[in-house]
N, C-alpha and C positions, 0 to 999 in steps of 0.2 A: 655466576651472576653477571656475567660479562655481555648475556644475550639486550638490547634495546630492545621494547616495547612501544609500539603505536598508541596503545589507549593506557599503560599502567605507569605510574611516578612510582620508584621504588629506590627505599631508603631505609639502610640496612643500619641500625642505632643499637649495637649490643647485641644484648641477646633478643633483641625487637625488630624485626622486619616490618616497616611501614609500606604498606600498597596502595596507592590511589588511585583509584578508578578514575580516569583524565577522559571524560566524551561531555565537557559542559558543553556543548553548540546542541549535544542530544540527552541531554539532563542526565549525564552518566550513563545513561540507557544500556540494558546490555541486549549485545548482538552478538552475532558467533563469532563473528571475529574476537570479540572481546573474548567470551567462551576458552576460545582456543589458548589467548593470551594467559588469561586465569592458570588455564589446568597449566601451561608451562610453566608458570613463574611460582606455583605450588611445589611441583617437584624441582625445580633449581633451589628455590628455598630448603627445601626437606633435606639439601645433602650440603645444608652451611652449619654452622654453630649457633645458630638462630632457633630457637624455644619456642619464639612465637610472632602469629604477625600479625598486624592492627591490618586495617579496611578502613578508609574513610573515602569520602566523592573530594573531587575539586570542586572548587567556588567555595561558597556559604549559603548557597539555596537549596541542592540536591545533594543528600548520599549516593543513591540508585534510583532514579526514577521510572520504575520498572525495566520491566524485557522492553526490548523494542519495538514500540508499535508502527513504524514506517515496513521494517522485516517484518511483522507479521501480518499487518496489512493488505503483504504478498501471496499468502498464503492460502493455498486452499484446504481440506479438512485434512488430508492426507499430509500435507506439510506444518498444517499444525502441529499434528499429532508427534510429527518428526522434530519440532520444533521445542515442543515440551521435553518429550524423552530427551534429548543435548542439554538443553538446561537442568531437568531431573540429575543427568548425570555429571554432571561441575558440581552442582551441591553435594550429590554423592559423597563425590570425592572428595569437597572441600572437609565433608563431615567425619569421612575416612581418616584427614590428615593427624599424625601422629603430636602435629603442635597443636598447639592452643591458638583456636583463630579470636579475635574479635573484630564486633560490628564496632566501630564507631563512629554513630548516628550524627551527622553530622549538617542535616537537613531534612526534609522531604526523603521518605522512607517506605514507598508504596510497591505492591505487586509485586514482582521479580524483585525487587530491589529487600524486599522483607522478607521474603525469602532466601536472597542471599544470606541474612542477619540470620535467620533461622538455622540458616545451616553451620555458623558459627556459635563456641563455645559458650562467648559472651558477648552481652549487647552493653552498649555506653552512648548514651542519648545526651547531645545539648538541649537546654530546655526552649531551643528554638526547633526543633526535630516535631512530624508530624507522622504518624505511623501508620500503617492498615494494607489490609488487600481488598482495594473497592474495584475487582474486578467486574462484577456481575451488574454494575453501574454501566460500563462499555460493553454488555452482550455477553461477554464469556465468563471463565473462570480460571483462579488458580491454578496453573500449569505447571510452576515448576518445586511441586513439592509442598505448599500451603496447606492445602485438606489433610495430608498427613501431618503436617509436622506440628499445626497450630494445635490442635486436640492433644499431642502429644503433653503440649506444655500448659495449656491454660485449662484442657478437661472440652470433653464433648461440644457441651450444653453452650458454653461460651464462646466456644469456637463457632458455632453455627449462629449465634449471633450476629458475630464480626462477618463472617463471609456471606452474609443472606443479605445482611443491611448494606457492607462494602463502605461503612464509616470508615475514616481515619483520626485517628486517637492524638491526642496531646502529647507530649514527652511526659506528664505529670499524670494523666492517664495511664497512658502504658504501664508507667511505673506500678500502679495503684494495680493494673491489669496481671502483673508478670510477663512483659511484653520486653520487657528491658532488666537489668539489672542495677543500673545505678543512670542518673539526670546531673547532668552539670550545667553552669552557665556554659552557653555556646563557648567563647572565649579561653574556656578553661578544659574541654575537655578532653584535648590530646594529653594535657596534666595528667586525667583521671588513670590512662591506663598503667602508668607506673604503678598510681596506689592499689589497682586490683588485680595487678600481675603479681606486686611486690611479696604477698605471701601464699603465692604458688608455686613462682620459683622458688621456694627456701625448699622445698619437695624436689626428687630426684627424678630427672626426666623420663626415664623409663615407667616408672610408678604414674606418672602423670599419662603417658602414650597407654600404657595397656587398662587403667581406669578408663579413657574413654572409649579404648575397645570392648571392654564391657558393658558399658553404660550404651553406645550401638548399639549391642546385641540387643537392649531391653526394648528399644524399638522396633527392632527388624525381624523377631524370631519372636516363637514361643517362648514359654516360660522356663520348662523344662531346659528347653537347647541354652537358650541363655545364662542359666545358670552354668551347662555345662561349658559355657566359652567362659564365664568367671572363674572356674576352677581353672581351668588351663593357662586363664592370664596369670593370676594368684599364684601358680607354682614358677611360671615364667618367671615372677618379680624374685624367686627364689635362686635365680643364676647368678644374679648379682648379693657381695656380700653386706649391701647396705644395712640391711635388718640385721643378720647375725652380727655383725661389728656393732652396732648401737647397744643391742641385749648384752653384749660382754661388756662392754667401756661399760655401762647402765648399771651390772651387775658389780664390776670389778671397784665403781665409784660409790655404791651401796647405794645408790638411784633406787635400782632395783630389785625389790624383796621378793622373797619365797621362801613356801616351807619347804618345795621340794629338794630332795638330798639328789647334790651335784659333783661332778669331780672336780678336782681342784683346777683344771686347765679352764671351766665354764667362766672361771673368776680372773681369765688373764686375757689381755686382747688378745685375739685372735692371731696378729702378726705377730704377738708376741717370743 
């Protein structure tokens, strides 16, 4: 964690890694460069003691204020199209990562910038946050991931509302939408991520990485393959002896009942 960053504030608070997307002169805007910064400070993160890392914009006006439209402005259709696929794949990645990301919405939340949110576990809106992809307001559309991911979460019919109209939602909208997970006072919401971390950490981090790599798969694959990457994480949580030690303490404390006949070692801690 020792690398400096041009556009990210990072502040490592426990087991919480806070990232700030620092380009207020370009409303957070992201650009490749930031891109690049992103995917590295992803994986410098992924090898600390860090569980999970918040997202928020500097100031108090912008979270993300989309991709960059000065960079893409450059662009011809060919470099668009190259322009999307880079940011298609930071979210990727971001949504690949083993920790738990969250948005927290901490402004103005639009295009690339709600997209990023998307590609996070969890979203955390001050009720001063305004949210949407009103791309097709400026000529284009959703590049980096939006057409898929917003159907993913809010259903078809709804999604093609939001991206045909290119409204942007309330923080108390959103919420009503599934857009978000929880609205705080502006003021109060870096508060909020203790309270909706605080009972996920009580869960064991490996159990947390391989549920979200199944819950992937339900997006990216069929049904069938999906299931079969569930099986494969589900035995994986089986390397670790966290389960079998609980079922024994559980059993040994009389927690845990059965009529099945067991041999007497089932009823002793394991290390015992």
């Amino acid at each position: 964690m020792a690398e400096r960053y041009q556009n990210l504030l990072v502040d490592k608070q426990g087991d919480v890694c806070w990232v700030t997307i620092n380009r207020p002169g370009d409303r957070n805007s992201i650009d490749t460069p930031l891109m690049k910064e992103l995917e590295n400070v992803l994986e410098a993160i992924e090898k600390t003691s860090c569980r999970a890392i918040a997202f928020t914009g500097a100031g108090d006006t912008y979270f993300i204020g989309g991709a960059d439209g000065i960079e893409m402005m450059q662009c011809d259709a060919q470099g668009a199209k190259k322009f999307s696929s880079r940011i298609q794949n930071l979210f990727n990645r971001m949504e690949a990562s083993p920790l738990i990301l969250v948005a927290v919405i901490n402004g103005l939340c639009f295009g690339g910038g709600f997209e990023f949110a998307l590609a996070c576990d969890l979203r955390l809106a001050g009720d001063n946050a305004r949210i949407g992809l009103p791309e097709v307001k400026v000529g284009i559309i959703p590049g980096g991931g939006g057409t898929q991911r917003l159907p993913a979460l809010v259903g078809s019919g709804r999604a093609r509302q939001m991206i045909l109209s290119g409204k942007l939602y309330s923080a108390k909208d959103a919420l009503d939408l599934g857009l978000v997970h929880s609205v705080l006072p502006a003021d109060k919401i870096t508060g909020g991520v203790s309270g909706i971390l605080g009972p996920i950490f009580r869960n064991p981090q490996y159990a947390l990485s391989r549920a979200k790599q199944a819950l992937l798969a339900a997006q990216r694959v069929a049904f069938s393959e999906g299931l079969g990457i569930e099986s494969e994480a589900f035995g994986r949580c089986f390397e670790h002896d966290y389960f079998a030690d609980l079922m024994h303490r559980q059993l040994q404390e009389g927690l845990l009942e059965t009529t099945t006949k067991l041999p007497d070692w089932a009823y002793k801690h394991r290390k015992d």
